[in-house]
Biopython code that builds the backbone (N, CA, C, O; Angstrom):
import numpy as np
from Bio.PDB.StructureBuilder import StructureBuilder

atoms = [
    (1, "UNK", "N", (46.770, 16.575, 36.925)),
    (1, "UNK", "CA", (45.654, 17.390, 37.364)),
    (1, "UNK", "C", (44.373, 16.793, 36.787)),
    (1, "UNK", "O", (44.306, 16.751, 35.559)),
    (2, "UNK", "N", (43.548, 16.416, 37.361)),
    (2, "UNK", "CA", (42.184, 15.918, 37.075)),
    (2, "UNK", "C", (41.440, 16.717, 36.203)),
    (2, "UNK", "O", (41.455, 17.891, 36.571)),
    (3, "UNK", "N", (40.723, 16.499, 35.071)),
    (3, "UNK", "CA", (40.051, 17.406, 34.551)),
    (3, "UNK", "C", (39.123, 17.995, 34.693)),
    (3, "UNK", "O", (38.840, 18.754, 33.766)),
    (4, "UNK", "N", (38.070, 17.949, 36.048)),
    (4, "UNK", "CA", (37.286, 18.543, 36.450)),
    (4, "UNK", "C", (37.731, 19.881, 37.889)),
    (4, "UNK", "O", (36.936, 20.592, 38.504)),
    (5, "UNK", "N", (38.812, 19.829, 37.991)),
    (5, "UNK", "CA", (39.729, 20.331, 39.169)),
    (5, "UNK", "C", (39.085, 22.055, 38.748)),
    (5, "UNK", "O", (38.935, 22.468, 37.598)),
    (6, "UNK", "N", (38.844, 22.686, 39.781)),
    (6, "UNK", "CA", (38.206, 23.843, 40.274)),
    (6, "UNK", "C", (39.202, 24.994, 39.585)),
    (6, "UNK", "O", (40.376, 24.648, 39.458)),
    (7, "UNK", "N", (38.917, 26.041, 39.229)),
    (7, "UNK", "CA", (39.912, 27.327, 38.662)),
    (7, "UNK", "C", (40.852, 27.626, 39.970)),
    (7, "UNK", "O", (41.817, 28.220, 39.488)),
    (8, "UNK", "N", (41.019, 27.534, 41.122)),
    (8, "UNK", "CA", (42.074, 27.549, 42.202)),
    (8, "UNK", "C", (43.145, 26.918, 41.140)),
    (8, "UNK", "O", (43.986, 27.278, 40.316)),
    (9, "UNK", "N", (42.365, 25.344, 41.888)),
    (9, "UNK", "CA", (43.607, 24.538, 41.189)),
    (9, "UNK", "C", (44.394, 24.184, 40.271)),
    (9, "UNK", "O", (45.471, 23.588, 40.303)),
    (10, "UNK", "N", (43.403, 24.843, 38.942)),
    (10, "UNK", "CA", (43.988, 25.116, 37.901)),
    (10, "UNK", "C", (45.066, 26.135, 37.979)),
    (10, "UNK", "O", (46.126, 25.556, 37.743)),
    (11, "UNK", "N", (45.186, 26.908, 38.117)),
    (11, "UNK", "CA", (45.702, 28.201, 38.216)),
    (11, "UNK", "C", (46.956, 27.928, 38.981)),
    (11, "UNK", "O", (48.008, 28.012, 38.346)),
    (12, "UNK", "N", (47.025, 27.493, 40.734)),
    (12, "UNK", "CA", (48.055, 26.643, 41.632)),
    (12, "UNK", "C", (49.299, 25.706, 40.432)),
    (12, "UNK", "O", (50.505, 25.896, 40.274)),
    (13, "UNK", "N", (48.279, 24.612, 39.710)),
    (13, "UNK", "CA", (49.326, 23.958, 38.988)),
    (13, "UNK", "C", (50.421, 24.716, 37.782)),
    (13, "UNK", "O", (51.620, 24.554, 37.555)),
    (14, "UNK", "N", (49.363, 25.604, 37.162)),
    (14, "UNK", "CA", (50.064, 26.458, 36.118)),
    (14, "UNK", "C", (50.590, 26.968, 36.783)),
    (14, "UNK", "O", (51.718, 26.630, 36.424)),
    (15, "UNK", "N", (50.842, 28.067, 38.166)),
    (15, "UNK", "CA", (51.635, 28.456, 38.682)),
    (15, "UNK", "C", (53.091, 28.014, 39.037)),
    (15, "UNK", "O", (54.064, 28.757, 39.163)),
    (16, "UNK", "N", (53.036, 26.400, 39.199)),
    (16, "UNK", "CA", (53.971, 25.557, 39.662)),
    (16, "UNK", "C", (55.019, 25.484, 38.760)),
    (16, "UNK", "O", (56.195, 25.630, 39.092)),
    (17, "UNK", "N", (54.544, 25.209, 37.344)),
    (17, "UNK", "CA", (55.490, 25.425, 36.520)),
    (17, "UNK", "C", (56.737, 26.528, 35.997)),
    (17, "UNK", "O", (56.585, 27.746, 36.096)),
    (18, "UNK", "N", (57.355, 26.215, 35.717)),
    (18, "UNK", "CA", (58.499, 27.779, 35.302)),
    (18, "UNK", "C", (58.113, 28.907, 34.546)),
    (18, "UNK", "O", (58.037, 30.114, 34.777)),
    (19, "UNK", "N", (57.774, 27.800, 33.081)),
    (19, "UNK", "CA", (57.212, 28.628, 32.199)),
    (19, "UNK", "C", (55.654, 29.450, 32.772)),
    (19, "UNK", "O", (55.506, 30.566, 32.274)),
    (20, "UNK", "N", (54.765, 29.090, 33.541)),
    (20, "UNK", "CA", (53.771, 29.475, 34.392)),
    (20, "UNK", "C", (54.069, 30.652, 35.284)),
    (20, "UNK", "O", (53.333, 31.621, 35.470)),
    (21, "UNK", "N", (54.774, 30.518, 35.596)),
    (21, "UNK", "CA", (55.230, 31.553, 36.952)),
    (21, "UNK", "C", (56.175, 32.781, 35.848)),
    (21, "UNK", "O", (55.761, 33.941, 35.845)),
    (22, "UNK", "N", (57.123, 32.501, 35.174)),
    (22, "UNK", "CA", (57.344, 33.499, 34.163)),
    (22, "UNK", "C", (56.120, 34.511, 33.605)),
    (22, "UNK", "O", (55.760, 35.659, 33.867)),
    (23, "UNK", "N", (55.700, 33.492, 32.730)),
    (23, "UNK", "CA", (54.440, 34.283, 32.426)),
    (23, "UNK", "C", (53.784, 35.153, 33.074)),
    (23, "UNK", "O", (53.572, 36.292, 32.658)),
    (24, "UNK", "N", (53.316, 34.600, 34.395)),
    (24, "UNK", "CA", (52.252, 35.601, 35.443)),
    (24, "UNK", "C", (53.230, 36.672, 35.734)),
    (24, "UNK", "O", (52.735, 37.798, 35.713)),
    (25, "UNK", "N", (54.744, 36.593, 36.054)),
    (25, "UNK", "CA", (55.263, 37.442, 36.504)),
    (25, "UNK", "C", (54.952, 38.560, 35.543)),
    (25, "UNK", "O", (54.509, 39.647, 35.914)),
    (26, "UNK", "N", (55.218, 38.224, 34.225)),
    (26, "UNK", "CA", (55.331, 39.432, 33.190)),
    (26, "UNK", "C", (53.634, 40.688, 33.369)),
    (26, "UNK", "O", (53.343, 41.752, 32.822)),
    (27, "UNK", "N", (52.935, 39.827, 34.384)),
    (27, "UNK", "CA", (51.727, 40.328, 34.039)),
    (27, "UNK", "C", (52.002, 41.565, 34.656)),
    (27, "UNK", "O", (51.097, 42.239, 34.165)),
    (28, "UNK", "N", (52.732, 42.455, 35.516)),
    (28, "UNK", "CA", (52.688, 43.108, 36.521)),
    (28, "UNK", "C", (53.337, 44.289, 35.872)),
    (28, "UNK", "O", (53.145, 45.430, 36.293)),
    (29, "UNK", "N", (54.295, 43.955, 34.597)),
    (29, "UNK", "CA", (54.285, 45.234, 33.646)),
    (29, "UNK", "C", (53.750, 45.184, 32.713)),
    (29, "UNK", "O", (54.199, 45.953, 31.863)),
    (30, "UNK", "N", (52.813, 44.522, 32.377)),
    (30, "UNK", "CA", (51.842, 44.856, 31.269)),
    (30, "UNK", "C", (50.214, 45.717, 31.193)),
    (30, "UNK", "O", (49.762, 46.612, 30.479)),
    (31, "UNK", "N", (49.558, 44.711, 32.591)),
    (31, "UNK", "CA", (48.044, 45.054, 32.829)),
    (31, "UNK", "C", (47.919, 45.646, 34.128)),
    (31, "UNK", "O", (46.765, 45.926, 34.453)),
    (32, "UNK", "N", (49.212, 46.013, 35.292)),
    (32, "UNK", "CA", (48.880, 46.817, 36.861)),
    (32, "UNK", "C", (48.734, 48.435, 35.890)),
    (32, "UNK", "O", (47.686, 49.017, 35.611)),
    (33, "UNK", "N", (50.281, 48.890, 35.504)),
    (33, "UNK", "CA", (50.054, 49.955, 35.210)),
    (33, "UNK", "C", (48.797, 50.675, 34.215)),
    (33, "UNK", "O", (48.335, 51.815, 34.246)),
    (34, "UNK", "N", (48.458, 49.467, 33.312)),
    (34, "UNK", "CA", (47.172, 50.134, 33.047)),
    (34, "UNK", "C", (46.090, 50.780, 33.801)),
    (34, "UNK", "O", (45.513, 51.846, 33.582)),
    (35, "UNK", "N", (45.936, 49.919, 34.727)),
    (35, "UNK", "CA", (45.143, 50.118, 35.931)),
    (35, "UNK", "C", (45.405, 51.126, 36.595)),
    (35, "UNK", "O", (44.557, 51.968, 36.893)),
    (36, "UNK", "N", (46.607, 51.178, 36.916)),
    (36, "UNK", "CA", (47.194, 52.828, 38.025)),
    (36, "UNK", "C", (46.990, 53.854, 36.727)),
    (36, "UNK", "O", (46.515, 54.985, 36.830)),
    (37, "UNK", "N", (47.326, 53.397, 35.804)),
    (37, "UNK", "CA", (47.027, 55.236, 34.854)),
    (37, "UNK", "C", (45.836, 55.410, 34.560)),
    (37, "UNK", "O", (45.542, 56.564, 34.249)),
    (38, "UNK", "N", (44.630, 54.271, 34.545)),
    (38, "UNK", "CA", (43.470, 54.886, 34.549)),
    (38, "UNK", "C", (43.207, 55.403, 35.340)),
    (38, "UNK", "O", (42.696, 56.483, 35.042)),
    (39, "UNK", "N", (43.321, 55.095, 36.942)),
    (39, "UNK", "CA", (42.945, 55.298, 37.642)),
    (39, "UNK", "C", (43.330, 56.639, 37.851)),
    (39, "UNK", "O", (42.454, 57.454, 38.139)),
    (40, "UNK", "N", (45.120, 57.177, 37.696)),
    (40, "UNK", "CA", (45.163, 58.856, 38.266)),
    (40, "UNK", "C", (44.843, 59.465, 37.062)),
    (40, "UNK", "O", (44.928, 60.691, 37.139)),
    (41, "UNK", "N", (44.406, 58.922, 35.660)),
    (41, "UNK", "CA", (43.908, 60.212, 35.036)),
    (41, "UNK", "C", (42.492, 60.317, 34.911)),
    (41, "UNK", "O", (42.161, 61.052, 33.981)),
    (42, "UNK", "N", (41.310, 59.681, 35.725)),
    (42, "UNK", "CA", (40.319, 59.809, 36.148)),
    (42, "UNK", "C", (39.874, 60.528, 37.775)),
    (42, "UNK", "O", (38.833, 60.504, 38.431)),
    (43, "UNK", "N", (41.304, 61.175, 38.010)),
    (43, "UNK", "CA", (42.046, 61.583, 39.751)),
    (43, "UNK", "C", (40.833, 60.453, 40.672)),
    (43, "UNK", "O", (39.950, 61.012, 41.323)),
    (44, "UNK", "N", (40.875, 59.298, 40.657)),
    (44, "UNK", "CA", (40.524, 58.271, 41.415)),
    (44, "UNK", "C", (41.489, 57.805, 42.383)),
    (44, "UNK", "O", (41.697, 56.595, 42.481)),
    (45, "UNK", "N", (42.119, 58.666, 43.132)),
    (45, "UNK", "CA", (43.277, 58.381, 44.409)),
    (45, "UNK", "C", (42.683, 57.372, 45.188)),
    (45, "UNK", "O", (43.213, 56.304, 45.494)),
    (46, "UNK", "N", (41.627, 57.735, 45.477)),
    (46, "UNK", "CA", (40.928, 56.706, 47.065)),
    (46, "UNK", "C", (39.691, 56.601, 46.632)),
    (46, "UNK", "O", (39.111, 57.604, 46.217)),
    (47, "UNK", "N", (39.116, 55.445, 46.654)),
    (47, "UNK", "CA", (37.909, 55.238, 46.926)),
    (47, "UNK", "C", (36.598, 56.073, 47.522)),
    (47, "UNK", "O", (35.988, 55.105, 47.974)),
    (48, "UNK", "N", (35.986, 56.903, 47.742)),
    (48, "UNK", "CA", (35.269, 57.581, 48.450)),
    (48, "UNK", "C", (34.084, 56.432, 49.642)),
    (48, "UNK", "O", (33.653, 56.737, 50.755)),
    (49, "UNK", "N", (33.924, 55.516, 49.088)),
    (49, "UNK", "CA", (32.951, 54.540, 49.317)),
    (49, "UNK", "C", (33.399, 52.886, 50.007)),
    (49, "UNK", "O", (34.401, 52.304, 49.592)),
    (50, "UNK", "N", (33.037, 52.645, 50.441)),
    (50, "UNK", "CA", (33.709, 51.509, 50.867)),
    (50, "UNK", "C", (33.210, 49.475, 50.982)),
    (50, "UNK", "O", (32.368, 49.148, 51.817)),
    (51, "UNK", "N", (33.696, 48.660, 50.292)),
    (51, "UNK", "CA", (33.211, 47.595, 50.168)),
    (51, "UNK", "C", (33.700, 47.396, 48.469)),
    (51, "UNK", "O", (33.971, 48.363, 47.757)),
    (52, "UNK", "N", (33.749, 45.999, 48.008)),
    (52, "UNK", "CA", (34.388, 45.861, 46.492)),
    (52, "UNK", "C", (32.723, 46.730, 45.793)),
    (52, "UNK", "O", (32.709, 47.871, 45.331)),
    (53, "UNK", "N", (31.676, 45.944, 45.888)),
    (53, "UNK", "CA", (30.765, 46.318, 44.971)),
    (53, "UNK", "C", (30.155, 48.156, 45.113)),
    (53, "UNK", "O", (29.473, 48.680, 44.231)),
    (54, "UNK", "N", (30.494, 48.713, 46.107)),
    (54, "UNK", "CA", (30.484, 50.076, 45.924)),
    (54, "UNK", "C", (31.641, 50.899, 45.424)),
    (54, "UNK", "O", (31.627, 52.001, 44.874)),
    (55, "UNK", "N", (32.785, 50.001, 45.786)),
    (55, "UNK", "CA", (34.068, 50.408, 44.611)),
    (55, "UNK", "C", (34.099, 50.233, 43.433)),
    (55, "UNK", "O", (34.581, 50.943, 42.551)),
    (56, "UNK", "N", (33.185, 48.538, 43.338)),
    (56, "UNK", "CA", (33.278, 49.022, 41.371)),
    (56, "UNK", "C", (32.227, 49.807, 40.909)),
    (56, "UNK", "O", (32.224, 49.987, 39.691)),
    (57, "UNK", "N", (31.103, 50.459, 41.719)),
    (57, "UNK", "CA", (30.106, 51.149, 41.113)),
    (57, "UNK", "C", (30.758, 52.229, 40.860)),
    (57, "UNK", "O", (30.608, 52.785, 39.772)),
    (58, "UNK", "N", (31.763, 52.825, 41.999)),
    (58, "UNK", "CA", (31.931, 54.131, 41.803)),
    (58, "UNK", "C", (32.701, 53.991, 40.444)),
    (58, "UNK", "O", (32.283, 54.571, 39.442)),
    (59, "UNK", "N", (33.826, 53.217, 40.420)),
    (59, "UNK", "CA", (34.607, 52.921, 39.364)),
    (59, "UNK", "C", (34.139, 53.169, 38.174)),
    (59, "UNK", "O", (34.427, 54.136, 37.470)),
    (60, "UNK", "N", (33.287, 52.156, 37.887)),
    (60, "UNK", "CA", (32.523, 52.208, 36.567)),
    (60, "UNK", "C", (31.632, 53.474, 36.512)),
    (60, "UNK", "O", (31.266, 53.766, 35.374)),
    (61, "UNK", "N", (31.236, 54.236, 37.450)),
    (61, "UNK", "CA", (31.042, 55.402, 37.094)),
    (61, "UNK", "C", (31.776, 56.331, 36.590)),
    (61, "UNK", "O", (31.289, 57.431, 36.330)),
]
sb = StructureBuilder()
sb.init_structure("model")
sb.init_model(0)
sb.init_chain("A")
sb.init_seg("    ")
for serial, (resi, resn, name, xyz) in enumerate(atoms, 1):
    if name == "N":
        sb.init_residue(resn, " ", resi, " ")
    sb.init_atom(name, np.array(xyz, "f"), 0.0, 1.0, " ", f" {name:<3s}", serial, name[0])
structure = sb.get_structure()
């Protein structure tokens, strides 16, 4: 991998690997559910608003 290679491609190659793809897998019980329990104990079911940057306003509200 070239050392100027773009964060895609960074990310693609680490993916490629075993130990890479292990890793990311583990991410999905560590940092999603954080995310889903903030989200229902702030009762944030749906979005009210629509587009990413009016979702994270509301969010961060």
């Amino acid at each position: 991998m070239p050392p100027d290679a773009d964060a895609r491609t960074r990310m693609a190659h680490r993916l490629a690997s075993t130990d890479g793809a292990t890793l990311y897998k583990r991410r999905a019980a560590t940092v999603e559910p954080v995310n889903g329990h903030l989200k229902d104990r702030t009762n944030l079911r749906r979005f009210s608003r629509r587009g990413l940057a009016a979702c994270q306003a509301e969010l961060d509200f």
